[in-house]
C-alpha positions as CSV (number, residue, x, y, z in Angstrom):
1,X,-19.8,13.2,-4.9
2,X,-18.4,15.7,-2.9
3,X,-19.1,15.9,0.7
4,X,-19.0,18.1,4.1
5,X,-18.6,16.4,7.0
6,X,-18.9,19.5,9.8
7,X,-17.7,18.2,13.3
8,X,-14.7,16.1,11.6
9,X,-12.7,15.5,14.5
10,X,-15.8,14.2,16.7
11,X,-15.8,10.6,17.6
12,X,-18.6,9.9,15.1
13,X,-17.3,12.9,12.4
14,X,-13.9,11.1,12.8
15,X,-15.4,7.6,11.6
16,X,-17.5,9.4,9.0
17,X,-14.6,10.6,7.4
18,X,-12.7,7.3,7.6
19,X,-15.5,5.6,6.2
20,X,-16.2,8.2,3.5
21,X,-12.8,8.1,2.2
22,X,-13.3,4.3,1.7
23,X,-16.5,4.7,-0.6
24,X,-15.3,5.7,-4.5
25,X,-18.4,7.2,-5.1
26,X,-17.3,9.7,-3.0
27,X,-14.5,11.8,-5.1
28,X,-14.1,14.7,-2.4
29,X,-13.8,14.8,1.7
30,X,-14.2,18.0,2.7
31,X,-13.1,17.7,6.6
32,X,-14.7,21.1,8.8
33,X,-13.4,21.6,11.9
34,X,-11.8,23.5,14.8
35,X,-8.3,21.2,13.8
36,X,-6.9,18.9,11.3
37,X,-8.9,15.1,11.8
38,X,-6.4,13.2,12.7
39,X,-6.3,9.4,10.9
40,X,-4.2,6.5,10.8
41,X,-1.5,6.4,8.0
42,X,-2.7,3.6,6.5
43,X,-5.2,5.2,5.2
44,X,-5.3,7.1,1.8
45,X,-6.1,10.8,2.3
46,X,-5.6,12.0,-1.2
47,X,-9.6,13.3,-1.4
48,X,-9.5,14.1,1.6
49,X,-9.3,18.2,1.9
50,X,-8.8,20.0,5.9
51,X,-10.7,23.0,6.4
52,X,-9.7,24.3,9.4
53,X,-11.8,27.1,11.2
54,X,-11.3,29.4,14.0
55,X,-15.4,29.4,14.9
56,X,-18.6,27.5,13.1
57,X,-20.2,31.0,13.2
58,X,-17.9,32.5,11.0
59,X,-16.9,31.2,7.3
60,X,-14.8,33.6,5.1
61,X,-14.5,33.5,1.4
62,X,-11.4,31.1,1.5
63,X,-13.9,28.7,3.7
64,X,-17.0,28.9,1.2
65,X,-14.9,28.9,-1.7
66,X,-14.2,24.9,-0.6
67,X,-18.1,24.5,0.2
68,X,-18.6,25.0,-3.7
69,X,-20.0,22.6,-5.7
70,X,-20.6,19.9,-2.9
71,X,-23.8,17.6,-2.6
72,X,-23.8,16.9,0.6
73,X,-23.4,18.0,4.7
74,X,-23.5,15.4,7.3
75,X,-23.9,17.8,10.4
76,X,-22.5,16.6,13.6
77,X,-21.1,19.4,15.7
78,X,-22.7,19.7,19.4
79,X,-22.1,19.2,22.7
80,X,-23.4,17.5,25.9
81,X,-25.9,19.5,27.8
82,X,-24.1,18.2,31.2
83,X,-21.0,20.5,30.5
84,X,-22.4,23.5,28.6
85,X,-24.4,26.8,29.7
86,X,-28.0,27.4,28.3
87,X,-26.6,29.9,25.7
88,X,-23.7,28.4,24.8
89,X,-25.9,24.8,24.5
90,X,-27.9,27.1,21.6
91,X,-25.1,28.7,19.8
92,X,-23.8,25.1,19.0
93,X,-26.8,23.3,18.7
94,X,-29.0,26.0,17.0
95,X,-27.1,28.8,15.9
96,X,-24.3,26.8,14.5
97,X,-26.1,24.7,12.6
98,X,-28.0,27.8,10.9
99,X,-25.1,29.7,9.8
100,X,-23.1,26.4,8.4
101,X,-26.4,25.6,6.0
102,X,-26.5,29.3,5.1
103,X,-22.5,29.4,4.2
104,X,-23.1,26.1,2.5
105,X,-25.7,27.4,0.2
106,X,-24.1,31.0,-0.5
107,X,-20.6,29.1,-2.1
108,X,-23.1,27.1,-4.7
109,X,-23.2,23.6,-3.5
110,X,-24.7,20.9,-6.3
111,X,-28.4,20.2,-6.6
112,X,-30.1,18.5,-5.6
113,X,-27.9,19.5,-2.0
114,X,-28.5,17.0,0.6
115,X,-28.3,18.2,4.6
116,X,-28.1,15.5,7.5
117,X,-28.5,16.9,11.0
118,X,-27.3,15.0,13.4
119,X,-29.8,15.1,16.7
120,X,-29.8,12.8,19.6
121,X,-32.3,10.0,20.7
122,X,-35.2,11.5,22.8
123,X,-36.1,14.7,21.4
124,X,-40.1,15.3,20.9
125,X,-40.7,16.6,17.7
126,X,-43.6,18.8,19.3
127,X,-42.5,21.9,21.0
128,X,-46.1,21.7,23.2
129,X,-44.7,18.0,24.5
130,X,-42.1,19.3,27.4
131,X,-40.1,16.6,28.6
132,X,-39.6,15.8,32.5
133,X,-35.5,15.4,31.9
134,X,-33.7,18.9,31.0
135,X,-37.2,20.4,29.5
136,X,-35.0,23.3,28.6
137,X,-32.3,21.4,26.5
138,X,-34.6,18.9,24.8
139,X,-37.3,22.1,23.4
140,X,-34.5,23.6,22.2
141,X,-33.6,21.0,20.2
142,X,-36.6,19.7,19.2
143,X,-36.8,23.6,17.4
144,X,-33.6,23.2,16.2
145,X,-34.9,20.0,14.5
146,X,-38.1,21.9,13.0
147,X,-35.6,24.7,11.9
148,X,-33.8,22.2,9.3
149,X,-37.1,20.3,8.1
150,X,-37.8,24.3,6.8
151,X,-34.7,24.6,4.8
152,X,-36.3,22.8,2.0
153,X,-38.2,25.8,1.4
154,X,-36.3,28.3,2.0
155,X,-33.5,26.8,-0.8
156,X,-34.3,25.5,-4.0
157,X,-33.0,21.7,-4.6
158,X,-32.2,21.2,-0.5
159,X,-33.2,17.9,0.5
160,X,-33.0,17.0,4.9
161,X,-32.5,14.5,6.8
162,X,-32.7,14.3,10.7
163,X,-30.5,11.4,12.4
164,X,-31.4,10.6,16.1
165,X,-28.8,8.5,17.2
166,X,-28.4,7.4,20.6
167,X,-25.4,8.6,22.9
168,X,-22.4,7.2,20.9
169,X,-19.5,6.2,23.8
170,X,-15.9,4.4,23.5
171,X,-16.1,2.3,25.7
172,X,-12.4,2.3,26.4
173,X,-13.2,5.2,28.4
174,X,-15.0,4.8,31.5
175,X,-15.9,8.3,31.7
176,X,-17.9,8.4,28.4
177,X,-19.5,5.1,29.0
178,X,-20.9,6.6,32.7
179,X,-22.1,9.5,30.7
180,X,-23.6,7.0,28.4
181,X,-25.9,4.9,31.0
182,X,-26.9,7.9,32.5
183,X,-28.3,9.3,28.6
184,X,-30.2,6.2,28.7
185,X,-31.8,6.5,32.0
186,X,-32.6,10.2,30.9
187,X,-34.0,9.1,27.4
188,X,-36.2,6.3,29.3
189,X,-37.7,8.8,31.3
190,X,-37.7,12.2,29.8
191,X,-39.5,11.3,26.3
192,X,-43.0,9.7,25.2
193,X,-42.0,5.8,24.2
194,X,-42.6,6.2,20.8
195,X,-40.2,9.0,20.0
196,X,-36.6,7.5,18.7
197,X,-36.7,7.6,15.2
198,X,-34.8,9.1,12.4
199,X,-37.1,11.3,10.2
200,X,-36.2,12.0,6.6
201,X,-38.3,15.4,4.7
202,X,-37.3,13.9,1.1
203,X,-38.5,11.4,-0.9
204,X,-36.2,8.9,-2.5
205,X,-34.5,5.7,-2.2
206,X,-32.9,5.3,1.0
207,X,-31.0,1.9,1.6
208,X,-31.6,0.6,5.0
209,X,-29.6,-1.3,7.3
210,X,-27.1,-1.4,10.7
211,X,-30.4,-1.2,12.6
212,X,-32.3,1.4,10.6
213,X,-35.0,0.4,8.4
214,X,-37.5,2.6,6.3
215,X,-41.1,3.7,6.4
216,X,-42.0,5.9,3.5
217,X,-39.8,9.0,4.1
218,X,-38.4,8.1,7.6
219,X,-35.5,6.5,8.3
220,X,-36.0,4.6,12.0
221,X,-33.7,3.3,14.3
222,X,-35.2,0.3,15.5
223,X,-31.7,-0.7,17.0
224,X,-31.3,1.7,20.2
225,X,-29.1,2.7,22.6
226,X,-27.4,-0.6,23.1
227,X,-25.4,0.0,20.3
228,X,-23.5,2.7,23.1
229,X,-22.4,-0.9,23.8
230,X,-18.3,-1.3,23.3
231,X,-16.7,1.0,20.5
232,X,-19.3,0.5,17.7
233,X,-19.2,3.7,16.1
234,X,-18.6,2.3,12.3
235,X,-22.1,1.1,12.7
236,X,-23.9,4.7,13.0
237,X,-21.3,5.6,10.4
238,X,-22.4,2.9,8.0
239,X,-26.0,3.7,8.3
240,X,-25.5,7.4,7.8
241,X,-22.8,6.7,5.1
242,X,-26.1,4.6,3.3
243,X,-28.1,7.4,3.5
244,X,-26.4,9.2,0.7
């Protein structure tokens, strides 16, 4: 199996690909980001494959031509909301994600072609539903959401997936940890109770665990934000790792 991981040198992308290169089903890393992901030497890089790029709007031939032939794209490029301008919150968390499926699918990936879009906690999956918390931030990704649940039928053999984890923090940092108790006052407040899960548009097996358990063709998290808890970032790892 070959497989994008877009974001690589994120906190969570950086695990992914740790993790990845660990599972021998998986014969090809292929590591997209804005820099080289950056691992310990212990561990064996030899499928593991840097594509470096100067934007995630803009993929030229050499790019695509390493996209070929791969089953899957765990999508985890974004940024926080607290930092980042309305447009610019859009191009990465909208735009971005639009132009990497459609680069994906013009090099010839395999089919079926599985696509995991990494969300966040909190988002309403109805537009109509407008949040109290950031209204803008959380509508526009709740339509970024809808956007990838319509890629299945605008590309033959493209199966979705939609991952809402909660705000993932180090807690070795004090600053991301502050930024993480204040996610989870907003997320108590600024959604309808019943709106944490992880959604999956495809049918077929998916094996559950690390807190996330299926119901037909969703994929929940009944574990929430309490695993912000410490450094415990191979366990959203794992449970997107099971997916595929």
């Amino acid at each position: 199996m070959k497989l994008i991981i877009a974001g690589a040198t994120s906190l969570l992308g950086t695990e992914i690909v740790r993790q990845s290169l660990q599972i021998r089903e998986i014969t090809q890393v292929i590591s997209l980001a804005l820099q080289p992901v950056q691992l310990d030497k212990s561990i064996d890089t030899s499928k593991l494959k840097n594509v470096v790029i100067r934007d995630y709007s803009e993929y030229p031939d050499d790019v695509k031509a390493e996209f070929a032939g791969a089953d899957a794209c765990i999508w985890t490029v974004a940024v926080t909301p607290l930092h980042t301008g309305r447009v610019e919150l859009k191009r990465v968390c909208q735009d971005y994600i639009k132009l990497g499926f459609e680069a994906i699918c013009e090099a010839g990936p395999a089919r079926p072609f599985r696509f995991m879009y990494l969300s966040v906690e909190g988002i309403p999956r109805d537009p109509t539903k407008i949040p109290v918390i950031m209204p803008d931030y959380h509508i526009m990704r709740c339509n970024t959401e809808l956007m990838v649940l319509k890629f299945p039928t605008e590309k033959d053999g493209v199966e979705v997936c939609i991952a809402r984890p909660g705000v993932i923090a180090n807690s070795s940092a004090w600053s991301r940890a502050l930024v993480a108790n204040l996610f989870r006052i907003v997320n108590l407040f600024g959604r309808p109770p019943s709106e944490y899960t992880t959604e999956s548009a495809r049918s077929g097996s998916v094996t559950p665990g690390h807190g996330w358990v299926r119901e037909g063709d969703t994929l929940e998290c009944r574990t929430r934000s309490n695993w912000t808890k410490g450094a415990e970032i191979s366990q959203y790892a794992s449970a997107f790792m099971n997916y595929f």
